[in-house]
C-alpha positions in Angstrom: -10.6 -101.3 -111.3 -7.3 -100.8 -110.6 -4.9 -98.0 -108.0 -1.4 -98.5 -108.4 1.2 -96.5 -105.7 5.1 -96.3 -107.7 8.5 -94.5 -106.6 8.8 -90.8 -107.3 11.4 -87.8 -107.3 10.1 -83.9 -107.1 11.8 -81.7 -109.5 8.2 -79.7 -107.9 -8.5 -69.7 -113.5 -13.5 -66.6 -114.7 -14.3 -65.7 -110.9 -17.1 -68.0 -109.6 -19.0 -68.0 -106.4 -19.3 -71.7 -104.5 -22.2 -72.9 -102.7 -22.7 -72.8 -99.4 -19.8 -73.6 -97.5 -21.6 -75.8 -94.7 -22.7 -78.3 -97.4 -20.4 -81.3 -97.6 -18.0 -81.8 -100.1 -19.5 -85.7 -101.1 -22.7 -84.3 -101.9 -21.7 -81.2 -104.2 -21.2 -83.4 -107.2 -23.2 -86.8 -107.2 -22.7 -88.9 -110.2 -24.3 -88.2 -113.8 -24.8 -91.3 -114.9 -22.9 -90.3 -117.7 -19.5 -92.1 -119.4 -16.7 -89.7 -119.4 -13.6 -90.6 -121.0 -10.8 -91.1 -118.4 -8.2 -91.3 -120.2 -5.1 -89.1 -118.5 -5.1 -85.6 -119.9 -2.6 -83.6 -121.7 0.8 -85.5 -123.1 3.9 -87.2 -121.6 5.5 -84.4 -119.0 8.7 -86.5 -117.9 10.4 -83.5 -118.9 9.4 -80.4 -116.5 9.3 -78.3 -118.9 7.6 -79.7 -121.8 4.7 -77.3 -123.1 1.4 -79.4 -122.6 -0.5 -80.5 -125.4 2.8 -81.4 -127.6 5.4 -84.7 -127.8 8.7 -83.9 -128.7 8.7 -87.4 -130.0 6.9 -87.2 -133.4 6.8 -83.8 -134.9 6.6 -85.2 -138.4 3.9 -87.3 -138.2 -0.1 -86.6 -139.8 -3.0 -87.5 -138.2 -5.8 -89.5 -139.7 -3.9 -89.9 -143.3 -2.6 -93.0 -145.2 0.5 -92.3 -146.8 1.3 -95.4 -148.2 -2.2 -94.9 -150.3 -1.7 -91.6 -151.7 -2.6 -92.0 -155.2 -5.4 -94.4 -155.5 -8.9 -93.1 -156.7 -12.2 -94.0 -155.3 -14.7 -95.9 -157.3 -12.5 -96.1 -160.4 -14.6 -97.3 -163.9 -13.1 -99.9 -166.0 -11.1 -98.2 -168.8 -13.1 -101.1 -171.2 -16.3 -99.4 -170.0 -17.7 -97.4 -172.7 -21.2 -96.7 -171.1 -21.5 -94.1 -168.1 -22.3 -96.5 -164.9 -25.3 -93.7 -163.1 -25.0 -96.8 -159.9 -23.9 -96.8 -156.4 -20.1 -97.6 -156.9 -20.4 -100.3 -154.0 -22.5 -102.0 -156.5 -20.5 -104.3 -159.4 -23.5 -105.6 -161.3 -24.2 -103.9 -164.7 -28.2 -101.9 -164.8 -30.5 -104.2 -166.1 -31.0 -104.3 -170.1 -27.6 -102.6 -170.8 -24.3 -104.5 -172.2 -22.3 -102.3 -169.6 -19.5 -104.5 -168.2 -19.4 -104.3 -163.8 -17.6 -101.6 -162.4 -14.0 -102.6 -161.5 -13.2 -102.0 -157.7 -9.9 -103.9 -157.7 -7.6 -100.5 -158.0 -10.2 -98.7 -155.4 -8.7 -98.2 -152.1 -11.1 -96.3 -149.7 -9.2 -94.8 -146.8 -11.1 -96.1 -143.4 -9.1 -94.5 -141.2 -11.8 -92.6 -138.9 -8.9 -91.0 -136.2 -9.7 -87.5 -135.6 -7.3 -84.5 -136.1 -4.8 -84.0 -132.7 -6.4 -81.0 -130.9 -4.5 -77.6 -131.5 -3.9 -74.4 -130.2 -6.6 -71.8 -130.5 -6.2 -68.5 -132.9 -6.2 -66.3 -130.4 -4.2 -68.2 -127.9 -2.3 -68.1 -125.6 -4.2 -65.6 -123.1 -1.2 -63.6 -121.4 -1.3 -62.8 -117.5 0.7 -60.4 -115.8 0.7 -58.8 -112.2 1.1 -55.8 -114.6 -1.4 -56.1 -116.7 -5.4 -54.6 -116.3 -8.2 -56.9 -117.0 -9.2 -54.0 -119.5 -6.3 -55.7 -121.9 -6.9 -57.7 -124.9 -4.3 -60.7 -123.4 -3.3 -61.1 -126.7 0.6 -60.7 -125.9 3.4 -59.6 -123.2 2.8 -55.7 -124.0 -1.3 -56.3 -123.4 -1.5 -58.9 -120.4 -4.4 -59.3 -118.4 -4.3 -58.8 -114.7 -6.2 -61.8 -113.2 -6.7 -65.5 -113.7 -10.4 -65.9 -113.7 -10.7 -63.0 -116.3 -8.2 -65.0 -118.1 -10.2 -68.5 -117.8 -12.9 -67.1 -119.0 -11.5 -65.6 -122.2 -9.9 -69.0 -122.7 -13.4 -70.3 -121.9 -15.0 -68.5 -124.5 -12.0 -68.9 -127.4 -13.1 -73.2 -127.3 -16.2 -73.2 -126.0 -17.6 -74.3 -129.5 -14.8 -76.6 -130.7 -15.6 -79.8 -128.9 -12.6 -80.7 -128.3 -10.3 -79.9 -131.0 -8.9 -77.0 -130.4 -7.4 -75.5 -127.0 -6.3 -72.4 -125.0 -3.1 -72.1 -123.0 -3.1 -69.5 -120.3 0.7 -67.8 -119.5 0.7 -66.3 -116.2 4.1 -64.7 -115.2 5.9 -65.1 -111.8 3.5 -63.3 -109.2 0.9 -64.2 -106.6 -2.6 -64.4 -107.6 -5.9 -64.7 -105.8 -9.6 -65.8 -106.5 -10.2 -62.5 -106.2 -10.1 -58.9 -105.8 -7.9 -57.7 -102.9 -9.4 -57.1 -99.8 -12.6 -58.7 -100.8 -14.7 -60.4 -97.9 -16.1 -62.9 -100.2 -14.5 -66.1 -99.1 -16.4 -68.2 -101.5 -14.6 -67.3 -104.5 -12.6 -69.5 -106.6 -10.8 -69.8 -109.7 -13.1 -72.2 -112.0 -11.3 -74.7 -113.6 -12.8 -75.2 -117.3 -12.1 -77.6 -120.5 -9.6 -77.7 -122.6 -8.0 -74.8 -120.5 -4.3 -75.1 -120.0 -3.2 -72.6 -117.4 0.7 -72.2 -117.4 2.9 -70.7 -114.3 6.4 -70.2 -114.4 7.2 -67.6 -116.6 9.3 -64.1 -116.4 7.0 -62.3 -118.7 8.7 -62.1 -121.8 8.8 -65.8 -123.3 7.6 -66.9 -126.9 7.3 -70.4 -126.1 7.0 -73.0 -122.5 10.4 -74.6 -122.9 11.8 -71.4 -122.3 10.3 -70.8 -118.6 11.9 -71.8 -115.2 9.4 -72.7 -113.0 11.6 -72.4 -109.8 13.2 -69.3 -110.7 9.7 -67.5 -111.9 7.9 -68.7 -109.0 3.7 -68.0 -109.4 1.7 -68.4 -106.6 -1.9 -69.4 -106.3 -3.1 -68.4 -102.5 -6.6 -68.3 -101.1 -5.1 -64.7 -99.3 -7.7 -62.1 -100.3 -5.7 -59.9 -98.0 -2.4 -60.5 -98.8 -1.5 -61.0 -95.3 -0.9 -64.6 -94.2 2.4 -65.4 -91.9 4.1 -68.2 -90.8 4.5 -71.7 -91.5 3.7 -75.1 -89.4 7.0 -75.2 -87.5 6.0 -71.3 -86.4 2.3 -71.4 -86.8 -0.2 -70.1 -89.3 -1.3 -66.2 -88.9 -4.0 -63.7 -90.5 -5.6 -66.8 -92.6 -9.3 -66.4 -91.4 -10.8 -63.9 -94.3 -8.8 -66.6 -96.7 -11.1 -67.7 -99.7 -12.6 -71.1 -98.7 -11.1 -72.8 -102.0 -8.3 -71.7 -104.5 -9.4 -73.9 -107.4 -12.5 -75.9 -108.4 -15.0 -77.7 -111.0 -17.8 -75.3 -111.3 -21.4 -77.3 -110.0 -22.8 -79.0 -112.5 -20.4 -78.9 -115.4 -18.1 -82.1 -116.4 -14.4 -80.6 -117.1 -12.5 -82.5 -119.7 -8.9 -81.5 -120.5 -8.3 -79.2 -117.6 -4.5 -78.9 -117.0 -2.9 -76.7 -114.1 1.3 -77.0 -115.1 4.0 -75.0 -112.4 2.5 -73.3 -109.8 2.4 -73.3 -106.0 -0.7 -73.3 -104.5 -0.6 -72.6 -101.1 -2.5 -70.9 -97.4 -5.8 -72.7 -98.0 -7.2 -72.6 -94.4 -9.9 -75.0 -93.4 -13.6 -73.3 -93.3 -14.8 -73.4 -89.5 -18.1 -73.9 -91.1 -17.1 -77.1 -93.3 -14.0 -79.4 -94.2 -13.6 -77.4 -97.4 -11.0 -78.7 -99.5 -8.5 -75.7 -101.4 -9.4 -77.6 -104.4 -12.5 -79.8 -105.8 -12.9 -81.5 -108.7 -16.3 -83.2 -109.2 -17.4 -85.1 -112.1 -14.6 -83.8 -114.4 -11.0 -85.0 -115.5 -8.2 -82.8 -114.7 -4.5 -83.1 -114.8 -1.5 -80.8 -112.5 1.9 -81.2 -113.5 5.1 -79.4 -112.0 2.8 -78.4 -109.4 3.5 -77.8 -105.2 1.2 -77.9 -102.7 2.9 -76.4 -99.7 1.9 -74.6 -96.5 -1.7 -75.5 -96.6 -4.1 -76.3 -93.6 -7.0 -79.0 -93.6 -7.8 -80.8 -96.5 -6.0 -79.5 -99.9 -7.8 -81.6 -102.2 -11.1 -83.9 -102.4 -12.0 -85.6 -105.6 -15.8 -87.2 -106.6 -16.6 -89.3 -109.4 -13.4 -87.9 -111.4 -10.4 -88.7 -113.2 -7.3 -86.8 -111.6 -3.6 -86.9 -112.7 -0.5 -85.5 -110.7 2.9 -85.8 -112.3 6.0 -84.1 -111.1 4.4 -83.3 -107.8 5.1 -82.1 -104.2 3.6 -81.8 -101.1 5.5 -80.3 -98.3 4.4 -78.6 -95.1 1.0 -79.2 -94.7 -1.5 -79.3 -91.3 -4.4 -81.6 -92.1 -5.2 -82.8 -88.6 -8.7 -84.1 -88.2 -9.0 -84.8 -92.1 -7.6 -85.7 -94.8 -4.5 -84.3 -97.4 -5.9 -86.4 -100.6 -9.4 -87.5 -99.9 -11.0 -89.5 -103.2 -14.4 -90.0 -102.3 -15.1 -92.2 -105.9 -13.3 -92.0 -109.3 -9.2 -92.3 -109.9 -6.0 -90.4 -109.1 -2.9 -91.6 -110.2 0.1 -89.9 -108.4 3.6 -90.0 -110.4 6.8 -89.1 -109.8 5.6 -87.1 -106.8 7.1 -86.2 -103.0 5.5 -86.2 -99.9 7.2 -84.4 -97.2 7.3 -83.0 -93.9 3.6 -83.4 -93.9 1.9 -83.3 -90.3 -1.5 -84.8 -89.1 -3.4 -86.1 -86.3 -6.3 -88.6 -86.5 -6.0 -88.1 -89.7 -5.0 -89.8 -93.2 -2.5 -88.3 -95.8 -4.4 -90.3 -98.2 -8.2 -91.2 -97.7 -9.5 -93.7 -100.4 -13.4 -94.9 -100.0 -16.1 -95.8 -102.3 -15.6 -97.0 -105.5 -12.2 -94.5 -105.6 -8.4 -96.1 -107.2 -5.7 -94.7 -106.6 -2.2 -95.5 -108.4 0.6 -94.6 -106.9 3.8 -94.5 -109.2 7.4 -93.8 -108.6 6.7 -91.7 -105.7 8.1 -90.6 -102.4 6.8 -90.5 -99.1 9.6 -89.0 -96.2 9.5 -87.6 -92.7 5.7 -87.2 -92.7 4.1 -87.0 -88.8 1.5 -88.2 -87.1 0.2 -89.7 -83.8 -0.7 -93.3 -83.0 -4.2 -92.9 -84.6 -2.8 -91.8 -88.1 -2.2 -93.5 -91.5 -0.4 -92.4 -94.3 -2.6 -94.7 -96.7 -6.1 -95.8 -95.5 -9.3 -96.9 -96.3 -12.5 -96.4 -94.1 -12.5 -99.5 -91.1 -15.5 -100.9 -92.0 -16.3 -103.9 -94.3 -16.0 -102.9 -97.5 -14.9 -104.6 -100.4 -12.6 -103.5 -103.4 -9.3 -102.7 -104.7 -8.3 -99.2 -103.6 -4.7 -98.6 -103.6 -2.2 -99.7 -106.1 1.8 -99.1 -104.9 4.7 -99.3 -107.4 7.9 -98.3 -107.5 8.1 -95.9 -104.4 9.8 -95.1 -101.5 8.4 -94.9 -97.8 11.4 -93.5 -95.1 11.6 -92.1 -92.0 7.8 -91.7 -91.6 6.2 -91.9 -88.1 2.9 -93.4 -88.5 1.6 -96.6 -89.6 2.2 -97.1 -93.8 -1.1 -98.7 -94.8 -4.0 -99.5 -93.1 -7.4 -101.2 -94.3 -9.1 -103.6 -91.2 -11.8 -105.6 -92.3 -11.1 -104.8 -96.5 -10.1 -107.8 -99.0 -8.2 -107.0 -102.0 -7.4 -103.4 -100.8 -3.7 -103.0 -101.7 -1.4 -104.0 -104.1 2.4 -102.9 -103.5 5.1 -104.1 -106.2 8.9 -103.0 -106.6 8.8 -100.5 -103.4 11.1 -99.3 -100.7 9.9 -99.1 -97.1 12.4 -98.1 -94.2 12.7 -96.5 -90.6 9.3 -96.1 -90.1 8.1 -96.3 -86.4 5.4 -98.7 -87.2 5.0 -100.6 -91.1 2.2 -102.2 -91.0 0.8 -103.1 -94.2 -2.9 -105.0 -94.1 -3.4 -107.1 -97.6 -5.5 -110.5 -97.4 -4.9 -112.4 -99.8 -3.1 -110.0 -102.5 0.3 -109.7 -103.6 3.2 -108.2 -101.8 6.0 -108.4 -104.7 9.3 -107.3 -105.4 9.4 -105.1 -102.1 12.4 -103.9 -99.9 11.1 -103.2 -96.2 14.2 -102.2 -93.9 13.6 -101.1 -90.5 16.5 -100.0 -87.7 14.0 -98.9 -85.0 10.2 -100.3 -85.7 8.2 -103.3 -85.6 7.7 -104.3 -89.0 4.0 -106.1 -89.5 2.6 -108.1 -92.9 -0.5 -109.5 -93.6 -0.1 -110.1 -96.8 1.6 -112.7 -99.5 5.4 -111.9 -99.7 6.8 -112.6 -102.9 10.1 -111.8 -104.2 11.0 -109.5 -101.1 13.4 -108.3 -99.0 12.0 -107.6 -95.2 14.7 -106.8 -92.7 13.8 -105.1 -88.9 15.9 -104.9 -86.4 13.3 -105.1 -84.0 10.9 -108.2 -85.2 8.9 -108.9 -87.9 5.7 -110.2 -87.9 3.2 -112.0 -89.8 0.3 -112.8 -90.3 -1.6 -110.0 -87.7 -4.8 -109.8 -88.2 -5.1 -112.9 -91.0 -2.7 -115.2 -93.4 0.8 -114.3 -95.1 2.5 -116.8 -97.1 6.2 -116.5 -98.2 7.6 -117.1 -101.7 11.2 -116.2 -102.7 11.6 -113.4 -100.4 14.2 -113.1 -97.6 12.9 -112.2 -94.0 15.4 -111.7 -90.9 14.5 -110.9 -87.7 11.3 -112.5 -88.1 9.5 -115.7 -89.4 8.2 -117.4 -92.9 5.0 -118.5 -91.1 1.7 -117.5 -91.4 0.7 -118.4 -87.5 1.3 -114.8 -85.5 1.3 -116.6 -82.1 4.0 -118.8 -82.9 5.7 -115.8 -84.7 5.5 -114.0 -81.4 6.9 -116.7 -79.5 9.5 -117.2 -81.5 9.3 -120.8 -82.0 9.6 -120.6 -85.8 12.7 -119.5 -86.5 14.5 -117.2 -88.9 15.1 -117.4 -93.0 18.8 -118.6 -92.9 18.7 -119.7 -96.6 19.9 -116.1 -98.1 21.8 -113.4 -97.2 21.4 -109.7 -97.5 23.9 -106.7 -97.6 22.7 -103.1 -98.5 24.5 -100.1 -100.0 24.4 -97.9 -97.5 20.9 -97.8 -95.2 21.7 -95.0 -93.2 20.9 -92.5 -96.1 19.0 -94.7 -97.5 20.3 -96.8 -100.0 18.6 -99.9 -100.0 20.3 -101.3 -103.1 22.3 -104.4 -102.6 26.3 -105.8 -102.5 27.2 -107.9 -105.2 27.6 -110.3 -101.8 23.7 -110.8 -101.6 22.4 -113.9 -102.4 19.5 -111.8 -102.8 20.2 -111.2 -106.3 18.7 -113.9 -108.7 17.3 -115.4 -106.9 13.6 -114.6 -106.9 10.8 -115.8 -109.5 10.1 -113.8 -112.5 6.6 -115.5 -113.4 5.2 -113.9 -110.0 5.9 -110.2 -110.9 3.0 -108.5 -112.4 2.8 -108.5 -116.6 2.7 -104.3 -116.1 6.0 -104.2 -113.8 9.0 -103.9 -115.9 11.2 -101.6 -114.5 12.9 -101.8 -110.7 12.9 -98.9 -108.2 15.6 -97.0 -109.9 14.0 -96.9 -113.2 16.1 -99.9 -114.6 14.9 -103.3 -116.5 13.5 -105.3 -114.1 15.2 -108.3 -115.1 18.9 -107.7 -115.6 20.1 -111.3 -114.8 19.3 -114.7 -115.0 16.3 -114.2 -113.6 14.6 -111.5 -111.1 16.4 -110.2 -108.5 14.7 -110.0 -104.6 13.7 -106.5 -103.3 13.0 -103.2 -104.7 16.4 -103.4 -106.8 18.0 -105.5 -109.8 21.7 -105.3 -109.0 24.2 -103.8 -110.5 21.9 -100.2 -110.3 23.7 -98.3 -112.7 23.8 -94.2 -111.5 
């Protein structure tokens, strides 16, 4: 199994009733038992507004037809036959007692292709949503919207709830804030219910005829746990009038495996920890689900906690949340693969941004993680400190800067992170824990911190204008990678001492650290100079989205030079 972490830039449902809040969030969905496919949900979303479901890419082409083998017939008789043939046409051997010559199956051509129809859009979809509409509406346009989400889901619900898969229901919801539920209710348990094949769509003005044409940051729509419609502040100021907040905003209903749930341009935000229970805004349990263009700002506690799922987040930020005492992302088993998201100006104490335990992955692609906060007893990436076993975090192509708390952390794990093509710099304390797996095509820069590796360096760039040290806590071994202001050697007491020495074999000049460019000068040696055969087989791009090889041969660091803007 297999997490990866890359670099990322941020461009940025029926009403149901939960359990009972004290009841922890790893025991609400235990695992079926059951295979579920986990393949990532929806279509490619690179662009931000690409309606889900579609690919620009091939409009033309057919599903599940031949057309090279448009004209041959099945089970074709001989013309030289002059008997009718009453046999199985599979069968070539004349009936018994009959002159009949066999049946000629050269010209037969029997189409085997068995791929099913792409999944389409229901009759009666989209379902429209408008803060003025009335649930009494048909949702069947603009003019007759619907007020609420979870009326909306459940329509949607009931449109594919007998397809199996091959058709769904978009839900358009127009700029507005929405709620779980009624205003001023004191029901803090309910939620929006995420359901499958359900693609629920923020972002629009109320008046479009297709996705492409809605802004999502102009058309701003809001998912809040604020029954009240009263909540104030924000975590420079503090956090007001959040205690008759719903408990959640979205979740998996109990019991039910979601497939093909996709949540695409909203904010979701004032989710305020239970006092009864770390409730999580949203859970997803047992279920695959996928949020694109979404942000998840101004929250307090945990904002998400996934069990024995699949979850996808493209296009992604989080900014401003409180989660002291717990978690931001806590993946208790199953998958999440982050891409092309931000984390930023995220505060915790004794806490973790991202928790990873069990059998959880989590991939990590072309993502961004800047000016988050924490004290001394904080991680941005952990794993629990005991002895367990297993690959949990995978790290490509992403960005770590200006961060105060320790990167990674994992005492006592084996094979717990694998980092690739990433960009670490000005973080008060980078330490990154990886026995004996790769650390590859990384550039770690560091004007004010102590920069610590267990790990083995290959085809890096680790510069700290403090020290660097290796080896805490186990081995690190060195191949093609530059290291100043520290040592090549595995032995941290003689690191310490400084008796080892410094890499004087290469130099390195970057663009311009102060704002972050951690490219190089055509004046590195740096560049070519690092060992293709030990970058991964699935790595082909650099940190700025460029071939990874644009040389004679791989470049050190995070960057192939020249980067090309």
């Amino acid at each position: 199994m297999k997490t990866l972490l890359f670099a990322c830039v941020f461009v940025f449902l029926g009403l149901t009733a939960c359990d009972d809040p004290t009841e922890t969030e790893d025991n609400l969905y235990p695992p079926n038992g059951t295979d579920r496919d986990t393949a990532p949900v929806g279509t490619d979303d690179s662009s931000t507004t690409q309606p889900i479901g579609t690919d620009d890419t091939n409009t033309t082409a057919t599903v599940g037809t031949d057309d090279s083998n448009t004209t041959a017939t099945v089970g074709t008789v001989d013309s030289n036959t002059t008997q009718p043939v009453a046999t199985d046409d599979s069968d070539t051997t004349a009936p018994v007692g009959t002159d009949t010559p066999p049946v000629d199956t050269d010209s037969a051509t029997v189409d085997t292709d068995t791929t099913p129809p792409a999944p389409t859009q229901h009759a009666n979809c989209p379902v429209y949503v408008s803060k003025s509409g009335s649930d009494d509406n048909s949702g069947a346009s603009w003019s007759e919207p619907l007020l609420t989400p979870h009326t909306a889901m459940a329509k949607a619900k009931e449109y594919v709830a007998d397809s199996d898969g091959s058709t769904y229901c978009e839900i358009w919801i127009a700029k507005g804030t929405y709620t779980p539920g009624p205003a001023n209710s004191t029901n803090q348990t309910l939620f929006i219910p995420l359901e499958s094949h359900v693609h629920m769509m923020g972002g629009f003005a109320g008046d479009e005829t297709h996705p492409l044409q809605r802004n999502i940051s102009l058309n701003e729509t809001i998912l809040s746990p604020d029954l009240f419609g009263d909540d104030e502040g924000d975590m420079a100021n503090g956090f007001e009038n959040r205690e008759e907040n719903s408990f959640r905003i979205l979740s998996t209903p109990e019991g039910e495996a979601i497939n093909d749930a996709i949540i695409d341009g909203f904010v979701l935000e004032g989710h305020q920890t239970s006092p009864k229970a770390q409730s999580s805004a949203i859970i997803i349990g047992n279920s695959s689900v996928r949020f694109v263009n979404c942000a998840f700002r101004s929250n307090i506690g945990r904002m998400i906690h996934v069990s024995n799922s699949n979850l996808i987040i493209e296009n992604g930020l989080f900014a401003g949340n409180d989660y002291s005492d717990t978690t931001l992302l806590h993946i208790s088993s199953g998958s999440v693969t982050l891409t092309n998201t931000s984390f930023i100006e995220n505060r915790g104490t004794s806490a973790a941004q991202i928790y990873s335990t069990d059998d959880a992955i989590t991939t990590i692609q072309n993502c961004r993680f800047l000016y988050n906060q924490f004290d001394e007893d904080s991680t941005l990436l952990a794993t629990p400190g005991y002895p367990w076993s297993g690959e949990k975090f995978y790290i490509s192509s992403s960005l770590f800067a200006n961060n105060s708390m320790r990167i990674v952390s994992a005492t006592g794990y084996t094979g717990v992170f694998h980092i690739y093509n990433s960009v670490f710099r000005d973080t008060d304390h980078i330490l990154i824990v990886m026995p004996d797996q790769p650390f590859v095509n990384n550039t770690v820069y560091s004007s004010d911190a102590k920069v610590a590796l267990t790990a083995d360096i290959k085809n890096s760039i680790v510069v700290a204008d403090k020290e660097v040290i290796l080896g805490v806590g186990g081995d690190a071994s060195v191949e093609y990678s530059f290291i100043q202001g520290g040592c090549f050697q595995s032995d941290a007491k003689e690191c310490l001492e400084g008796t080892l020495g410094h890499d004087v074999t290469h130099t390195v000049e970057f663009t311009d650290t102060e704002n972050g460019d951690l490219s190089v000068l055509p004046t590195s040696s740096t560049i070519d100079a690092g060992n293709a055969s030990l970058l991964p087989d699935d790595i082909s791009l650099d940190f700025a989205g460029q071939a990874r090889i644009s040389g004679t041969t791989i470049d050190m660091g995070a960057y192939e030079y020249p980067v090309t803007p």
